[in-house]
NUDO-867122 format. One line per field, with one value per atom (N, C-alpha, C, CB): residue number from 1; x, y, z. Coordinates in nm, 4 decimals, decimal comma, always signed. Each point is the difference from the previous one (the first is absolute). Glycine has a CB too. Example, Ala and Ser with C-alpha at 12.3 -4.5 7.8 and 13.67 -1.06 7.14 Angstrom:
<nodes>
i	c(1:1:1:1:2:2:2:2);
c1	c(+1,3190:-0,0890:+0,0900:-0,1892:+0,1542:+0,0820:-0,0770:+0,1184);
c2	c(-0,5690:+0,1190:+0,1200:-0,1173:+0,2223:+0,1190:+0,1090:-0,0628);
c3	c(+0,7800:+0,0000:+0,0000:+0,1246:-0,1966:+0,0060:+0,0730:-0,2145);
</nodes>
This chain:
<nodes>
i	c(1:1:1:1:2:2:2:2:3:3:3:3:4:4:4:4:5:5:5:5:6:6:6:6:7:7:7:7:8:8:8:8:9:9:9:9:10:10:10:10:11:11:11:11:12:12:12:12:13:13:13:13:14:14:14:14:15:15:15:15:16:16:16:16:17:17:17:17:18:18:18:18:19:19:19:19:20:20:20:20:21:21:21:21:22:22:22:22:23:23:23:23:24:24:24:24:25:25:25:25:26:26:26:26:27:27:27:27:28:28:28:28:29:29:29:29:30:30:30:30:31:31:31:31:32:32:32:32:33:33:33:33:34:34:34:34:35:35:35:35:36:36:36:36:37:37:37:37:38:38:38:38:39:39:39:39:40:40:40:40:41:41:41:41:42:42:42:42:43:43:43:43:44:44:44:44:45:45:45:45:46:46:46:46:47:47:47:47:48:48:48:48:49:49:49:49:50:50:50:50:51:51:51:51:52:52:52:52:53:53:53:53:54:54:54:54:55:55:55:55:56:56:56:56:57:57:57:57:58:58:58:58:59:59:59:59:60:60:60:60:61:61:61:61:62:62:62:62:63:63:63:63:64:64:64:64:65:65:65:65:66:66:66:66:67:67:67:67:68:68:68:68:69:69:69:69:70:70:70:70:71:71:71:71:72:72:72:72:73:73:73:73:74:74:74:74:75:75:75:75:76:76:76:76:77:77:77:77:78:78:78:78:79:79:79:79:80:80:80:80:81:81:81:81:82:82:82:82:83:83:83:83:84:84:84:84:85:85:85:85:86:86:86:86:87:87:87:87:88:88:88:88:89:89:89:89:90:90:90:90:91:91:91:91:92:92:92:92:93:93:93:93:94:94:94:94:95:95:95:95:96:96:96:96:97:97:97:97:98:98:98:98:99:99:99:99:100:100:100:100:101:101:101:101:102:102:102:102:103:103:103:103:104:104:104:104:105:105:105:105:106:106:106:106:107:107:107:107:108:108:108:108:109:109:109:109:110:110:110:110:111:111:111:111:112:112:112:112:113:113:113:113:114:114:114:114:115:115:115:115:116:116:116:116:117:117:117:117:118:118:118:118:119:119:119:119:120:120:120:120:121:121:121:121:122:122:122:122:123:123:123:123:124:124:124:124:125:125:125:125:126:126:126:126:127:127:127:127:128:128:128:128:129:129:129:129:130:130:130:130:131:131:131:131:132:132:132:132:133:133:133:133:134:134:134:134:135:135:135:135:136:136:136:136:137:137:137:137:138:138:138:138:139:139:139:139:140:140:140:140:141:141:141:141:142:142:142:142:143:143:143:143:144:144:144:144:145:145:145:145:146:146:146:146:147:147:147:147:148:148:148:148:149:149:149:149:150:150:150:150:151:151:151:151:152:152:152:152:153:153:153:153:154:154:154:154:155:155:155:155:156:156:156:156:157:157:157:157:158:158:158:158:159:159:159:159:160:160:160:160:161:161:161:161:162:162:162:162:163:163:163:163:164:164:164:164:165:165:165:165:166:166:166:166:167:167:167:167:168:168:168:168);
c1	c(+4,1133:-0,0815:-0,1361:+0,1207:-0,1625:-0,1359:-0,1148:+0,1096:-0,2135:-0,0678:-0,1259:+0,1200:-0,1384:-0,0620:-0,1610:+0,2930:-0,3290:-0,1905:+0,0558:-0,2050:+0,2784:+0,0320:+0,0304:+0,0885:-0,0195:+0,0147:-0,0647:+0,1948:-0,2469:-0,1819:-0,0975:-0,0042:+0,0142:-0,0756:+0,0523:-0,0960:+0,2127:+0,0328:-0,0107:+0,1265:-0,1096:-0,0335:-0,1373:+0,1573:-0,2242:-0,1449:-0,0489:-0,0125:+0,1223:-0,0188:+0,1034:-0,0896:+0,1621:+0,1643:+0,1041:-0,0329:+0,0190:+0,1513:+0,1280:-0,1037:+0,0803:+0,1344:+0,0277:+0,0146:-0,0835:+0,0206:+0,0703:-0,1619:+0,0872:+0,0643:+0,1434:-0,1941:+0,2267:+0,1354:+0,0681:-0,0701:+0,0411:+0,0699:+0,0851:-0,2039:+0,0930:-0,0089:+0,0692:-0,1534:+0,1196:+0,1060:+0,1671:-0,2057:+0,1688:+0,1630:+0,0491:-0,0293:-0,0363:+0,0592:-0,0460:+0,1899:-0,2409:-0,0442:-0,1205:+0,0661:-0,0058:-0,1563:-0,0078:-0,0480:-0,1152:-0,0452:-0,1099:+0,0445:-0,0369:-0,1477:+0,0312:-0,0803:+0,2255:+0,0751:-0,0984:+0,2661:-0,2752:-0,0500:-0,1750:+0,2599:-0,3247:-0,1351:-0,0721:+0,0405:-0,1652:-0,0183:-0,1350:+0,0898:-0,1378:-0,1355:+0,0730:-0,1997:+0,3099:+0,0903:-0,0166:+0,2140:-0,1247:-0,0176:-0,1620:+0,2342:-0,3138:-0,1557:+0,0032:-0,1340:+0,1400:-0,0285:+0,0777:-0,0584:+0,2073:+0,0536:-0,0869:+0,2738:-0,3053:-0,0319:-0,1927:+0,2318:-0,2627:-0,1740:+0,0181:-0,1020:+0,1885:+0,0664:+0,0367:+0,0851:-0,0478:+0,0600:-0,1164:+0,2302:-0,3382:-0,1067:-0,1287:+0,1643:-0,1932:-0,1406:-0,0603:+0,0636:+0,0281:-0,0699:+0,0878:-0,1032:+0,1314:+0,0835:-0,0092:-0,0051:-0,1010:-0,0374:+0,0014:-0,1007:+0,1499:+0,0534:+0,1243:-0,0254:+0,1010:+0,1773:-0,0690:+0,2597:-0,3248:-0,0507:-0,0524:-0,0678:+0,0269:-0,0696:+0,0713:-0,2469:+0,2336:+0,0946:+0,1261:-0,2180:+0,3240:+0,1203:+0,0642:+0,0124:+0,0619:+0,0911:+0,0693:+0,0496:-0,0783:+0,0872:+0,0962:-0,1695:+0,3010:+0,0650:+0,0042:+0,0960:-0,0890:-0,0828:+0,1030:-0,2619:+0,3215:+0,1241:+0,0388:-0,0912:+0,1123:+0,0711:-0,1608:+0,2568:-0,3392:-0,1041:-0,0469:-0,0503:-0,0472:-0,0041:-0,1746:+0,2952:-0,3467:-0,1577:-0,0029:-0,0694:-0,0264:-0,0368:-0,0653:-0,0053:-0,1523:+0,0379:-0,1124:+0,1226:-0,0763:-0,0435:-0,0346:+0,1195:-0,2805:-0,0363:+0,0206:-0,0690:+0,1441:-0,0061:-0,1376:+0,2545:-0,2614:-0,1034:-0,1394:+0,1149:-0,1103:-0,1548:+0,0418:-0,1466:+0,2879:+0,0815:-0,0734:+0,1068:-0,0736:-0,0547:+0,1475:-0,2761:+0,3394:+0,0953:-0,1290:+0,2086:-0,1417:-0,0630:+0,0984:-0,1046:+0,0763:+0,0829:-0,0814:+0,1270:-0,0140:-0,0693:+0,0209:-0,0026:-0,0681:+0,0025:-0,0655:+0,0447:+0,0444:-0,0513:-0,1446:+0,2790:-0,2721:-0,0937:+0,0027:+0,0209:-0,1421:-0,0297:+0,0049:-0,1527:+0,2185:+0,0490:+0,0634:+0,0012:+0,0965:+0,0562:-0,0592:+0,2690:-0,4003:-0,0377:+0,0693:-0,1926:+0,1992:+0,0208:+0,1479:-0,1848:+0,2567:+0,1575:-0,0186:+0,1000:-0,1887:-0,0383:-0,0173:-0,1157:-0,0125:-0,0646:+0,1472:-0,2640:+0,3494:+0,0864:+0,1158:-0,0539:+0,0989:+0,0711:-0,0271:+0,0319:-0,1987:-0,0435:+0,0168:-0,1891:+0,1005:+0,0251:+0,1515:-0,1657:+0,3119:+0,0887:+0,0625:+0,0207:-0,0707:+0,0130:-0,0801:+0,0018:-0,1133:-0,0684:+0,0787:-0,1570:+0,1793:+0,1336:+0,1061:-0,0264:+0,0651:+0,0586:+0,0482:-0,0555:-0,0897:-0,0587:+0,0030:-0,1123:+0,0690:-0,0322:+0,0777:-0,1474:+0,3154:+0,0727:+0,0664:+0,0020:-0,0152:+0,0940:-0,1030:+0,1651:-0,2870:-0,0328:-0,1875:+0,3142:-0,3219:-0,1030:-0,1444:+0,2043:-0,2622:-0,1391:-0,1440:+0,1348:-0,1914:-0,1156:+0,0092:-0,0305:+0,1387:+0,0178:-0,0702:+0,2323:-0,2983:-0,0778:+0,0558:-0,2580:+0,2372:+0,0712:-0,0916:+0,2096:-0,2388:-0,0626:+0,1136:-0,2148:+0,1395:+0,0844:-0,0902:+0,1319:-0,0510:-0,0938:+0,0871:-0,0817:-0,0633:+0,0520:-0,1063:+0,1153:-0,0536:-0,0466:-0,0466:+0,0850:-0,0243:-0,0423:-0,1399:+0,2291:-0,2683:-0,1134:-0,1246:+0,1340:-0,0711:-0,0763:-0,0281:-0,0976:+0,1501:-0,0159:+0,0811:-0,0629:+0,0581:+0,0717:-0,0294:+0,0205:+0,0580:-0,0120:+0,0740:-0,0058:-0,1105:+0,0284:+0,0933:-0,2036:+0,3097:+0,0857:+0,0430:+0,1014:-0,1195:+0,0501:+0,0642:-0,1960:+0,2631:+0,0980:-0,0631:+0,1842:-0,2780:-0,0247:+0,0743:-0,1834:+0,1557:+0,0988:+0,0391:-0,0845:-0,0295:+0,0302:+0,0821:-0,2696:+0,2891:+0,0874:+0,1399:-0,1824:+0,1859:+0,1970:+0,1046:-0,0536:-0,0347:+0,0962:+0,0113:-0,0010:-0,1207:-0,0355:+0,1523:-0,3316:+0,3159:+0,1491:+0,1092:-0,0911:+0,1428:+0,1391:+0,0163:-0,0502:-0,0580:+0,0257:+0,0638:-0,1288:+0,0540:+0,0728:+0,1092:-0,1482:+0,1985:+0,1735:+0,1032:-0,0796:+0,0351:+0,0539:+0,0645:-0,1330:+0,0230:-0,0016:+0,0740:-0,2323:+0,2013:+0,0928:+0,1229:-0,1371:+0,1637:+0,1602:+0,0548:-0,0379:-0,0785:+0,0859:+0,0350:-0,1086:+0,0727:-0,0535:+0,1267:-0,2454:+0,2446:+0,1493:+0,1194:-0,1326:+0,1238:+0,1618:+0,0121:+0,0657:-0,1629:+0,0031:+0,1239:-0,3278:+0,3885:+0,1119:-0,0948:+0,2638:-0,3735:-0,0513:-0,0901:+0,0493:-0,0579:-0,1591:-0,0898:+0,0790:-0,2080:-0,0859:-0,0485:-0,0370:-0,1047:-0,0126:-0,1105:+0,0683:-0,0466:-0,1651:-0,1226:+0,0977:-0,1410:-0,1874:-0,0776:-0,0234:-0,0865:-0,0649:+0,0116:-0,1264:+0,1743:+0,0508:-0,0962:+0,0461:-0,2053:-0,0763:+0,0049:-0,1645:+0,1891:+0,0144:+0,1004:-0,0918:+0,1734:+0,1497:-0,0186:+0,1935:-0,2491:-0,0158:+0,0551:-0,1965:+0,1670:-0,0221:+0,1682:-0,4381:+0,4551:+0,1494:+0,1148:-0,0415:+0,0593:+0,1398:+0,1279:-0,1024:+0,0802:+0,1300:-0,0402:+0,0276:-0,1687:-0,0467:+0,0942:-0,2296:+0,3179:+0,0969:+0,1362:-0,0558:+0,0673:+0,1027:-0,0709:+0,1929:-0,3296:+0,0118:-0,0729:+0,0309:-0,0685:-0,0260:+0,0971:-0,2359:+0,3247:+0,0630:+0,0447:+0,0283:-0,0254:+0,0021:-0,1155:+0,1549:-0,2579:-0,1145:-0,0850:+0,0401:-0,0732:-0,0095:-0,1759:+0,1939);
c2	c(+0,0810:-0,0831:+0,0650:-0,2065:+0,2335:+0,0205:-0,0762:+0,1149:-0,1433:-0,0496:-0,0270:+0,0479:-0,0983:-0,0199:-0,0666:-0,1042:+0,1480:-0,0905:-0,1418:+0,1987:-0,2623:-0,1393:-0,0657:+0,0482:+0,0525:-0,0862:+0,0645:-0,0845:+0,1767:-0,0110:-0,1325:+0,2575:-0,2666:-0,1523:-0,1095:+0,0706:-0,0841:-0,1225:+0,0382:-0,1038:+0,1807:+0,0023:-0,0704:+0,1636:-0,1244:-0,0463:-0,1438:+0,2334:-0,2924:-0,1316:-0,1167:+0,1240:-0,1119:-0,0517:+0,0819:-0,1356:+0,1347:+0,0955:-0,0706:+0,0594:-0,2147:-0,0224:-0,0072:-0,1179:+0,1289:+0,0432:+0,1074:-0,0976:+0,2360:+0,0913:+0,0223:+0,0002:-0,0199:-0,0624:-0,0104:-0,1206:-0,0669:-0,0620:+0,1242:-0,2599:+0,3023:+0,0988:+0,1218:-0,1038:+0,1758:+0,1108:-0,0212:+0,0080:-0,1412:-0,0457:-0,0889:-0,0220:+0,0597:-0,0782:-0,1451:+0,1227:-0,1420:-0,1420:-0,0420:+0,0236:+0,0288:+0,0030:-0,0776:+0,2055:-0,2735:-0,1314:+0,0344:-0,1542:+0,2795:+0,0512:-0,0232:+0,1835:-0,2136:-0,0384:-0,0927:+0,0427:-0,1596:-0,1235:-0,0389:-0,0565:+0,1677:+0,0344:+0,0285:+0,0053:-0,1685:+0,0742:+0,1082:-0,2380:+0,1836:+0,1395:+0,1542:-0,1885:+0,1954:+0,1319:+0,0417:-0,0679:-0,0281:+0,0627:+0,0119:-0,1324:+0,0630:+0,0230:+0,1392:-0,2474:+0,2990:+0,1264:+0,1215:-0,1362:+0,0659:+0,1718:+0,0052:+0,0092:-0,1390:+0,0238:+0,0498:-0,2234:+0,1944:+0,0735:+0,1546:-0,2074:+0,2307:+0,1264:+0,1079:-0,1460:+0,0262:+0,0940:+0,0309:-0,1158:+0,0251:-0,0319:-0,0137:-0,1694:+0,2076:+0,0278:+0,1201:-0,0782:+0,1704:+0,1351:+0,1110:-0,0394:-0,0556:+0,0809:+0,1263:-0,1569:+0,2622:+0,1191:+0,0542:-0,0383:+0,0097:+0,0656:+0,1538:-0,3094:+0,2144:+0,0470:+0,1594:-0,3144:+0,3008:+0,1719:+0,0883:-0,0818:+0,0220:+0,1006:+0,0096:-0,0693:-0,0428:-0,0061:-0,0795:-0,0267:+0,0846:-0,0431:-0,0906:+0,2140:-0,3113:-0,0911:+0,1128:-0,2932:+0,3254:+0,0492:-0,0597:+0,1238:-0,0660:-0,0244:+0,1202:-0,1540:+0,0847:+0,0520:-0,0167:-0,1074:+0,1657:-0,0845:-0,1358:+0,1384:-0,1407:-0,1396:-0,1028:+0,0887:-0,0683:-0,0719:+0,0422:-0,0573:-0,0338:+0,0300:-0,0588:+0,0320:+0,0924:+0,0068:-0,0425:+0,1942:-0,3039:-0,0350:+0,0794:-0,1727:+0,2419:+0,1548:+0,0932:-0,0862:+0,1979:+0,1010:+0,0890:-0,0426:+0,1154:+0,0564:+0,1475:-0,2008:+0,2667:+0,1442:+0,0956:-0,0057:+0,0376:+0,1036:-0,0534:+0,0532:-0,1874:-0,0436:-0,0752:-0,0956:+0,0961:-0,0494:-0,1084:+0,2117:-0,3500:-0,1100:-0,0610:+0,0158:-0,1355:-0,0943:-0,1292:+0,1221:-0,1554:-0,1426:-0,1131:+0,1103:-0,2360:-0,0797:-0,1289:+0,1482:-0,2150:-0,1253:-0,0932:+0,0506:-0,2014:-0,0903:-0,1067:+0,1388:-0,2408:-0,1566:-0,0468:-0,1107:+0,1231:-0,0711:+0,1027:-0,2441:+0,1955:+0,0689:-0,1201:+0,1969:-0,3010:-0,0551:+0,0445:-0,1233:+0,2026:+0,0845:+0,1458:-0,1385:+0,1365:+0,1282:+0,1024:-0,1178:+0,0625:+0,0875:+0,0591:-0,1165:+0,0577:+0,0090:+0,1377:-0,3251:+0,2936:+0,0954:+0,1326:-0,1741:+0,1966:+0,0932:+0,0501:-0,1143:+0,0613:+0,0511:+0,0931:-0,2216:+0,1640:+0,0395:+0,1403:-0,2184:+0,2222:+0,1254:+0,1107:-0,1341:+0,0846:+0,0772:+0,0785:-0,1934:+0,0926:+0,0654:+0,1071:-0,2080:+0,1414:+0,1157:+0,1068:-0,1589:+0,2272:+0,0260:+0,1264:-0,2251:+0,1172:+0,0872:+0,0596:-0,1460:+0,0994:+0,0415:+0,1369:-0,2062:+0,2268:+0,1314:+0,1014:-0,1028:+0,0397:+0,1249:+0,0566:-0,0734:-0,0267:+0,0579:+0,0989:-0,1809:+0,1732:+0,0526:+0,1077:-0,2223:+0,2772:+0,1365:-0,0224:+0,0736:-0,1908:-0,0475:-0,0190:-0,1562:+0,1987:+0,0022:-0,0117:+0,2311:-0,3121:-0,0458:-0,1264:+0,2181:-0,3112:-0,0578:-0,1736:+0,1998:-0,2724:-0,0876:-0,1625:+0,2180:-0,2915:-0,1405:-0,0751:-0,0083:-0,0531:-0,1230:-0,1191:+0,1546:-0,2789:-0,1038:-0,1210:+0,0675:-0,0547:-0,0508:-0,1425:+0,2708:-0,3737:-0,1222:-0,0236:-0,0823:+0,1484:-0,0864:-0,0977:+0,0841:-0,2201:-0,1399:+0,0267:-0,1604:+0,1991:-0,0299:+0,1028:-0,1027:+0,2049:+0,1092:+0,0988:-0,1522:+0,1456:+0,0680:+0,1026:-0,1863:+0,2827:+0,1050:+0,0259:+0,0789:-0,0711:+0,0550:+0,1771:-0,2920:+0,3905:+0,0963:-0,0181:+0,0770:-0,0104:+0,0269:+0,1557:-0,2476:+0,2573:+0,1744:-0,0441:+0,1930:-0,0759:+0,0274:+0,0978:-0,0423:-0,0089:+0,0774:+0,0485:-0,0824:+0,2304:+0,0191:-0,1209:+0,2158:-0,2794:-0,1034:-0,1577:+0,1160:-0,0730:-0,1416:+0,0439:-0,0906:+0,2496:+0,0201:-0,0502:+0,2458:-0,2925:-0,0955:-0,0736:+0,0612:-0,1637:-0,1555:+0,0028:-0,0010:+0,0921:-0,0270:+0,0424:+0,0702:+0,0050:+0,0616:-0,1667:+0,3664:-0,4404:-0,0943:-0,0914:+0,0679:-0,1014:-0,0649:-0,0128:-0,0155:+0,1713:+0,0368:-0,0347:+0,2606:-0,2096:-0,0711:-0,1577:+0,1824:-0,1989:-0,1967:-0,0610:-0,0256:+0,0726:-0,0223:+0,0059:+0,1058:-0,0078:+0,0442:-0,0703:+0,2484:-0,2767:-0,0734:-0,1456:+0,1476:-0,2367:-0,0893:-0,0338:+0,0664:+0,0146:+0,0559:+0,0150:+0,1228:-0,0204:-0,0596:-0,1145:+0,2414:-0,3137:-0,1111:-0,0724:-0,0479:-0,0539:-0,0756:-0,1865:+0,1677:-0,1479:-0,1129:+0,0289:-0,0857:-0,0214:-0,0533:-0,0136:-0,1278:+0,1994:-0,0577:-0,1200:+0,1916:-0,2535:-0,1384:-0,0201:-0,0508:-0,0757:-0,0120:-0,0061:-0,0538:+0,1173:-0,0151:-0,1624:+0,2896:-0,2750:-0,0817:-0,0834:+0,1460:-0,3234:-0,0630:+0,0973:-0,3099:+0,2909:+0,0149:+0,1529:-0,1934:+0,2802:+0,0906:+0,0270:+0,0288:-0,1172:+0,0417:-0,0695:-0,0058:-0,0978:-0,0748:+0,0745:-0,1080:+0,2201:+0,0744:+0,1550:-0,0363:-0,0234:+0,1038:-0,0444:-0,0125:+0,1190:-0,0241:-0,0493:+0,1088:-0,1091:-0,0322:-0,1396:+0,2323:-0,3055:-0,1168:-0,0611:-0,0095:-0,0605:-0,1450:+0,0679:-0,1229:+0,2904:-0,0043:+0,0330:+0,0780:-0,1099:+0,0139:-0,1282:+0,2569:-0,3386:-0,1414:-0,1462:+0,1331:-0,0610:-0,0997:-0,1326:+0,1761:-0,1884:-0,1080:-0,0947:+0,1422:-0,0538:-0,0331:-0,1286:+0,2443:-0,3721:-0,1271:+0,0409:-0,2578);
c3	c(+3,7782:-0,0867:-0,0204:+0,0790:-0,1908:-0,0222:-0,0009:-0,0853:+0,1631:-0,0267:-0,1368:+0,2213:-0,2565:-0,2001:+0,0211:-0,1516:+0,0837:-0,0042:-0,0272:-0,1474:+0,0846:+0,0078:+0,1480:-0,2361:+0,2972:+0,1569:+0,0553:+0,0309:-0,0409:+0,0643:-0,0217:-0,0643:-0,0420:-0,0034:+0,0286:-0,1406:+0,1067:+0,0671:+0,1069:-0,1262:+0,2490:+0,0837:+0,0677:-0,0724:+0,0301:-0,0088:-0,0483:-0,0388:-0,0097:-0,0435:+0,0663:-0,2190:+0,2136:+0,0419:+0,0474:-0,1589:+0,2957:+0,0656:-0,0620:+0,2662:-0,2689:-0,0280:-0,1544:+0,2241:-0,3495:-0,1094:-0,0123:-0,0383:+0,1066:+0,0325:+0,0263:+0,0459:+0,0742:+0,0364:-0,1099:+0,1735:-0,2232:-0,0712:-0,1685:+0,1380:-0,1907:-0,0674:-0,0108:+0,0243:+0,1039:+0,0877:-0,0037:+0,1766:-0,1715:+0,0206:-0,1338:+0,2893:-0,3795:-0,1333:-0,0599:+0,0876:-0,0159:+0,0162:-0,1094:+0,2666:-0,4098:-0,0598:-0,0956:+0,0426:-0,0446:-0,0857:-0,1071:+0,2094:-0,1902:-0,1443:-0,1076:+0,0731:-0,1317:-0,1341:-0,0032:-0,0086:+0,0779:-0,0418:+0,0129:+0,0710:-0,0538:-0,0241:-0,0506:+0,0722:-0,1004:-0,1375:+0,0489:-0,2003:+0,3239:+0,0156:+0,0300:+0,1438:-0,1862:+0,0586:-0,1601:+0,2452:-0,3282:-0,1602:-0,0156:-0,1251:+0,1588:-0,0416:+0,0516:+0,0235:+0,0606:+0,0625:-0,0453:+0,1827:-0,2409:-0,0900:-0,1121:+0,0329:-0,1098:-0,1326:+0,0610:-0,1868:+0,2614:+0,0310:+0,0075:+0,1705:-0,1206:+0,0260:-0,1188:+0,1831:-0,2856:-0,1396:-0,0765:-0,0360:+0,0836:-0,1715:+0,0703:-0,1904:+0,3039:+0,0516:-0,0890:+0,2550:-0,2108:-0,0209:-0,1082:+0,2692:-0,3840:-0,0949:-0,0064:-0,1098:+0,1162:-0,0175:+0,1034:-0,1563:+0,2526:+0,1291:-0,0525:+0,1538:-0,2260:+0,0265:-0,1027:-0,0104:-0,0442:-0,0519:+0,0930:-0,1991:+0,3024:+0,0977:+0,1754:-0,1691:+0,1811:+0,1640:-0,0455:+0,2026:-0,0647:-0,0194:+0,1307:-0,1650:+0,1291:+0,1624:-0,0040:+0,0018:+0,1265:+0,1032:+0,1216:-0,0707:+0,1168:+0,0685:+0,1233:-0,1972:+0,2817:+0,1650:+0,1319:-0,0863:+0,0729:+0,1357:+0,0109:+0,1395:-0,3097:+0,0206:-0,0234:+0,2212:-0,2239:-0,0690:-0,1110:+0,1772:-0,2793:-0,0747:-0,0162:-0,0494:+0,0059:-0,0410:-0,1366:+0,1479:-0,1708:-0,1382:-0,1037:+0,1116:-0,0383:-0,0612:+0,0431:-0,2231:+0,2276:+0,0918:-0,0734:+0,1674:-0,2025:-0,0075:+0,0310:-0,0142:-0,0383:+0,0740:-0,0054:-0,0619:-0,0084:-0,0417:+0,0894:-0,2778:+0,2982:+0,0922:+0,1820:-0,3064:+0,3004:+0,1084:+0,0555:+0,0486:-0,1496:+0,0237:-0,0147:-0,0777:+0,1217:+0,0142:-0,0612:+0,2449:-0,3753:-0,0618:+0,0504:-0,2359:+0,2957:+0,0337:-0,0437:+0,1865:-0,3146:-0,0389:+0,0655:-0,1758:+0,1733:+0,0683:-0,0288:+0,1191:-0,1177:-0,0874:+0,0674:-0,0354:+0,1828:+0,0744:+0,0812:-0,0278:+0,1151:+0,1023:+0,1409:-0,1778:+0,1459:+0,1442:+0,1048:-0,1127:+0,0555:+0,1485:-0,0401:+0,0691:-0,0814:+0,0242:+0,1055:-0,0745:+0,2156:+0,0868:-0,0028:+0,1220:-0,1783:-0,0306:-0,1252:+0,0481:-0,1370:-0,1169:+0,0542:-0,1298:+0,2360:+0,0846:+0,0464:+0,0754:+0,0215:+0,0834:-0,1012:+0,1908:-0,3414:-0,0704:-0,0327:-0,0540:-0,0175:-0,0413:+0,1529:-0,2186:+0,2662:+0,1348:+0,0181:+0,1053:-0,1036:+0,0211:-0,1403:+0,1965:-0,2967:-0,1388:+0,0630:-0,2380:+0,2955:+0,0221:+0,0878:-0,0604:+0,1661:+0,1135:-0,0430:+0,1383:-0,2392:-0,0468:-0,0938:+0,0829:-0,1540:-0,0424:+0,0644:-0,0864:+0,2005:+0,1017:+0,0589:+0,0342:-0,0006:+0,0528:-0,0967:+0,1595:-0,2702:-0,0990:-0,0491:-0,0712:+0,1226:-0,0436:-0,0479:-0,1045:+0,0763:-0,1180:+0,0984:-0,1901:+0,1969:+0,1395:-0,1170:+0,2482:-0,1919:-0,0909:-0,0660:-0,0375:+0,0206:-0,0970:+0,0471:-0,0860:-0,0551:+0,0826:-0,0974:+0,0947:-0,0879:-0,0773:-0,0070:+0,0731:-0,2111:-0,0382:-0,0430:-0,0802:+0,1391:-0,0139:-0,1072:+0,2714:-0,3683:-0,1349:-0,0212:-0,1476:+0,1338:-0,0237:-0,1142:+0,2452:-0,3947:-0,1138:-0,0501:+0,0094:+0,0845:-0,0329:+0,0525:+0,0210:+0,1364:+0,0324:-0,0745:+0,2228:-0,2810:-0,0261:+0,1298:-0,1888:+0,2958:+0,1365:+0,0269:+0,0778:-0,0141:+0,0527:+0,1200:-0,1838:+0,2820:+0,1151:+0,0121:+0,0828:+0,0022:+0,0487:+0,1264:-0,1117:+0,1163:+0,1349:+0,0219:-0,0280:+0,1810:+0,0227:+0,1178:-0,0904:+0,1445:+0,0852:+0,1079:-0,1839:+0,2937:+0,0651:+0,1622:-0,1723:+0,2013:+0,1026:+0,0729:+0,0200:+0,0763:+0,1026:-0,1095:+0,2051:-0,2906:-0,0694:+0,0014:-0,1794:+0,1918:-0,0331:+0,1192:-0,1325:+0,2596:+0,1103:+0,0164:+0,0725:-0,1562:-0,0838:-0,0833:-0,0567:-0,0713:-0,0962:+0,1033:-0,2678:+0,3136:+0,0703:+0,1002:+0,0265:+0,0430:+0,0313:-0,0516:+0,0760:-0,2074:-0,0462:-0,0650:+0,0380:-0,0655:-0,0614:+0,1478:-0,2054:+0,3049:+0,0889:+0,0421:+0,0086:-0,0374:+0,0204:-0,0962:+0,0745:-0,1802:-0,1512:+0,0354:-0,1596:+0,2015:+0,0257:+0,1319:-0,1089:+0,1586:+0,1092:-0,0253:+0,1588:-0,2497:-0,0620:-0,0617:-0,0165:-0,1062:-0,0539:+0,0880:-0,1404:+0,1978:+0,0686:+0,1101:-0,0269:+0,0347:+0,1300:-0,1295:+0,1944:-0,0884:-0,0726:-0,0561:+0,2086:-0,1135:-0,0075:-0,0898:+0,2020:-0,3086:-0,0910:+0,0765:-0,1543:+0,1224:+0,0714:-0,0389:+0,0567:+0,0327:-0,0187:-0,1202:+0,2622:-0,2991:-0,0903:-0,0083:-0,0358:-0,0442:+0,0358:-0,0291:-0,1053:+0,1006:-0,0154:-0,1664:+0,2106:-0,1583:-0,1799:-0,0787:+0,0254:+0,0318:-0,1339:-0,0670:+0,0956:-0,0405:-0,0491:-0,1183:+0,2052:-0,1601:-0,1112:-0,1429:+0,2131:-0,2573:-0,1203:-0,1157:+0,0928:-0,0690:-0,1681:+0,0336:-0,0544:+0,1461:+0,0645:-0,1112:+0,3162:-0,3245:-0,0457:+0,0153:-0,0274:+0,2052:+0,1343:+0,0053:+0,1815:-0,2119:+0,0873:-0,0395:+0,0297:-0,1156:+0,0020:+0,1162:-0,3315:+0,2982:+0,1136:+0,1410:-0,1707:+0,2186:+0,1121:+0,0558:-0,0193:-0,0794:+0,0347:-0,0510:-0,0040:+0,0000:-0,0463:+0,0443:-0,0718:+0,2189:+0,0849:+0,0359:+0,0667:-0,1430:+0,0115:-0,0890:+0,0742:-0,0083:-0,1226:-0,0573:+0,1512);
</nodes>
C-alpha cells in the first residue's frame, strides 16, 4: 500500500476516517464542503495550468508543483486543520527528496482567506514523516476501526451520520 498526502492528513485529523476510507468505506460523494473544495481547486488559480503542473508522486498527487522554482502549491478551503495541511506538504516534500529532488519548498494557499503559508522539510522532520508512514500502515492493516474523536470536531465530516449515528 502506498501511502498518499490524503492519508497523511487524515491522519492528522481522524485515524478512524482514515481507516474507514483505506478500507472503502467512503462518504465524500455526499459532501457538500468536499465539492466546495474540488471546485476551489479548479477556479482559484486558473492561470496556474500554463505554468505549473499536478503531479503524481508515489501514488500521491501534488496540486501543483513548480519545477523550475521547486515550490509544491497546495490549495486549501480553510485553514482549520492547518496542522493536517503543514503535515501533507511536509510529506509531498519527503517525498521529493526521496525521489532525487533536494531544495524543494511548499506553499499552502488558502484563497478564501487571502493567506499562504510557507512549509519546508527540514532534516530533523524526515523521522517526524517516516513516523508517521509507519503508524498509517499500522493503522491500516489493524482489523479494528479505530475509535472516535471528539462530537465537536466532526460536524462538518463527511463520516459524522455514519459515526454518530446512535447518537440522539
Amino acid at each position: 500500500m502506498n501511502v498518499t498526502g490524503s492519508l497523511i492528513g487524515m491522519y492528522h485529523i481522524c485515524k478512524r476516517e482514515l481507516w474507514l476510507h483505506v478500507n472503502h468505506i467512503r462518504m465524500e460523494h455526499n459532501s457538500e464542503l468536499v465539492a466546495q473544495g474540488k471546485q476551489l481547486h479548479e477556479q482559484a488559480y486558473p492561470q496556474r495550468a500554463e505554468r505549473y503542473r499536478e503531479i503524481t508522486l508515489d501514488g500521491s498527487k501534488i496540486d501543483f508543483y513548480d519545477p523550475y522554482d521547486k515550490v509544491i502549491h497546495e490549495i486549501k478551503k480553510s485553514d482549520k486543520f492547518e496542522h493536517s495541511h503543514i503535515a501533507q506538504v511536509q510529506f509531498y516534500l519527503y517525498l521529493l527528496r526521496k525521489n532525487g529532488v533536494e531544495g524543494a519548498t511548499g506553499l499552502i494557499e488558502y484563497p478564501k482567506l487571502r493567506q499562504t503559508e510557507r512549509v519546508q522539510l527540514e532534516e530533523a522532520d524526515v523521522p517526524m514523516v517516516e513516523s508517521w508512514i509507519r503508524d498509517i500502515e499500522r493503522i491500516v492493516e489493524s482489523e479494528q476501526c479505530p475509535g472516535r474523536i471528539e462530537k465537536s470536531k466532526c460536524r462538518s465530516c463527511s463520516y459524522f451520520d455514519f459515526c454518530w449515528i446512535e447518537e440522539e
